[in-house]
Residue, then its C-alpha position, 0 to 999 in steps of 0.5 A: x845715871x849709873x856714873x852718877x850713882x856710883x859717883x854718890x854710891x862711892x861718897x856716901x860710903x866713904x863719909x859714913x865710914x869716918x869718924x865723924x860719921x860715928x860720932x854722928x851717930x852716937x851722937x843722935x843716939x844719945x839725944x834720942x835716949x836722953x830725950x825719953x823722960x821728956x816725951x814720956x817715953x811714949x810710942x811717937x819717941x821710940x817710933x821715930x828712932x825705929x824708922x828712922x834706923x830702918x830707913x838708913x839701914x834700907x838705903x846703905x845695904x844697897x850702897x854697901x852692895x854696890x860698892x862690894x860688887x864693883x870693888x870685887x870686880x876690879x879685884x879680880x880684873x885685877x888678879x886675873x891680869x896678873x895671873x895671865x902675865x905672870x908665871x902663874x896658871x891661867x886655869x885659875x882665870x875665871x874661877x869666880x864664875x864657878x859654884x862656891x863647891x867648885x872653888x872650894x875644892x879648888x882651894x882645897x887642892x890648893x893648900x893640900x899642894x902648899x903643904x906638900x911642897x913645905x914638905x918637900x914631897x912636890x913643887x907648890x903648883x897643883x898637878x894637872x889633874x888638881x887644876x881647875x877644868x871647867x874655869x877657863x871655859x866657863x870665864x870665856x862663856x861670860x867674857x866673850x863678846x857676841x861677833x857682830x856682823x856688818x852688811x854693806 
């Protein structure tokens, strides 16, 4: 069930991104205005655009959703494999699990350590008291898989 709807989730995002899509749109739009005089301008007109609209908007921003959410994660397992192996710190590996304050600060600390490397007043990395603490031990919490035990 969920590869099949990531499967449609991933098509329909796609297809109504394109230009054809919009043109669509625009298109139904446009008859839609047009064909006001012809119904009177009457309540069943502006009835059928309103929910027409509302159903599409309902149903996409869960499809958005979806493949926000999963886009984001393959991002970050991305990131979060380059740092390890790269020269990068892994205490900036988990990051995402901590309060939007937390990173904030992180990000904070991080530029104040940019510019004072353009200066010239230090290396570009932070300072071990500027690394994030708490993010490896938070990412492990929710990375860790339980230990199984086997009985015989």
């Amino acid at each position: 069930m969920e590869k099949i709807f990531t499967r449609i989730a991933n098509k329909v995002a796609y297809a109504t991104g394109t230009p054809i899509a919009f043109i669509l749109c625009v298109s139904i739009v446009v008859i839609w205005a047009v064909s006001g005089p012809v119904f009177d301008f009457s309540d069943t007109w502006q009835l059928i655009i309103n929910t027409g609209t509302t159903i599409v908007t309902f149903l996409m921003v869960f499809l958005i959703q979806n493949t926000q959410n999963r886009d984001g994660a393959a991002i970050q397992a991305k990131l979060d494999e380059l740092i390890r192996v790269g020269e990068a710190g892994n205490h900036f590996i988990g990051i995402e699990h901590l309060t939007e304050s937390e990173v904030e600060e992180i990000r904070r600390k991080c530029e104040q350590a940019a510019k004072r490397a353009e200066k010239g007043e230090a290396p570009s990395s932070l300072s071990d008291d500027e690394k994030p603490q708490r993010a490896n031990s938070r990412a492990r919490k929710n990375t860790t898989k339980p230990k199984t035990t086997h009985s015989a």
